[in-house]
N, C-alpha and C positions, 0 to 999 in steps of 0.2 A: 593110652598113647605111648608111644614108643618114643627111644631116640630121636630117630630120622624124623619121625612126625612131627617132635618138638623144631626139628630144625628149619622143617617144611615151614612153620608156621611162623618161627622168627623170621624167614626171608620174606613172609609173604607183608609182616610187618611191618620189615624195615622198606621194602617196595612201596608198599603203600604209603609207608610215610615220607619217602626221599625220591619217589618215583614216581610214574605217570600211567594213565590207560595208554593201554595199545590193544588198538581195535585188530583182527585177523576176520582175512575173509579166505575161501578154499571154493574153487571152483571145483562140484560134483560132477565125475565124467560118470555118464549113465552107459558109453557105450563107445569103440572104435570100427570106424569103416575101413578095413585096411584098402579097399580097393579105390576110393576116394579121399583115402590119406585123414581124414576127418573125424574130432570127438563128437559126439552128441555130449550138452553140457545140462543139468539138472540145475536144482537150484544151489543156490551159493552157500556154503555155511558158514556162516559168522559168531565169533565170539571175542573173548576180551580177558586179557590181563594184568594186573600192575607190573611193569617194569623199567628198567632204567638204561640209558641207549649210552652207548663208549664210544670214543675214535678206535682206530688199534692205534697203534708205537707205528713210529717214521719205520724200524726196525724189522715191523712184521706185515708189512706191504712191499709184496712182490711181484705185482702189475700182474700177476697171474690165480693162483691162489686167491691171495686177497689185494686186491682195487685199491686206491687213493681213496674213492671218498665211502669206501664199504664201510659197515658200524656192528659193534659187537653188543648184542644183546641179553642182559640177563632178566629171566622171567618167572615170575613166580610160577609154580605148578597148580598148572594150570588144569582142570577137566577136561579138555580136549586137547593134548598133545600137537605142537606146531608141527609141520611138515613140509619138509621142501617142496618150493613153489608156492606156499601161502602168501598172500600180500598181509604186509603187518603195517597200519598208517599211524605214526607218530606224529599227532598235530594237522599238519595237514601235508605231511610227505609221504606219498608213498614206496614202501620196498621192496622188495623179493626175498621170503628167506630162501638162502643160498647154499644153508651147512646148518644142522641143527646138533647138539647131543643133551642128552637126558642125564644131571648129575642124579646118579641112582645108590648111593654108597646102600650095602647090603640089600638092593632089589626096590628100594622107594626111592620116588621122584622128591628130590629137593628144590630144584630147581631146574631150569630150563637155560641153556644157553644157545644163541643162535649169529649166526652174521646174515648179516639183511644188505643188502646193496639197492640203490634208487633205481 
């Protein structure tokens, strides 16, 4: 095990211990109609990881970028990489991720950071 790996493994940690599930689901597009404007949608894929949900700063809400009641996500690294447009439900609200990046210091995933808005 590596550094990173070591570091992976302390977030996923300290997540689990000070944080919560967050379910993710990802609508499968099997296919576009461009002539009917329409996806064909497959089935859903769902999965889960410990993390822990932040307001931003009065400071870094700019009614554009990011929302009033948008929320910044940090996620443990996860097997299946989030992706914009996955719905992420915390409790029983659900989100939108909106903005995602992958903290990858040297090429490994330590964690996940995303903003989710309802």
């Amino acid at each position: 095990m590596g550094f990173y790996d070591d570091m992976a493994a302390v977030a996923a940690k300290l997540l689990t211990d000070k944080g919560q599930t967050i379910t993710f689901s990802r609508d499968n597009v099997i296919s576009f109609d461009a002539a009917l404007g329409k996806e064909t949608t497959g089935v859903a894929t769902t999965y889960s990881g410990k993390g822990a949900i932040f307001d931003y700063n009065a400071s870094e809400i700019d009614g554009t970028v990011v929302q009033q009641n948008d929320k910044r996500l940090i996620l443990e690294a996860v097997d299946t990489p989030p992706l914009i447009g996955d719905q992420a439900t915390v409790g029983s609200v659900a989100y939108r991720i909106i903005n995602k990046e992958a903290v990858t210091p040297a090429g490994e995933v330590v964690i996940y950071k995303a903003q989710l808005r309802a």
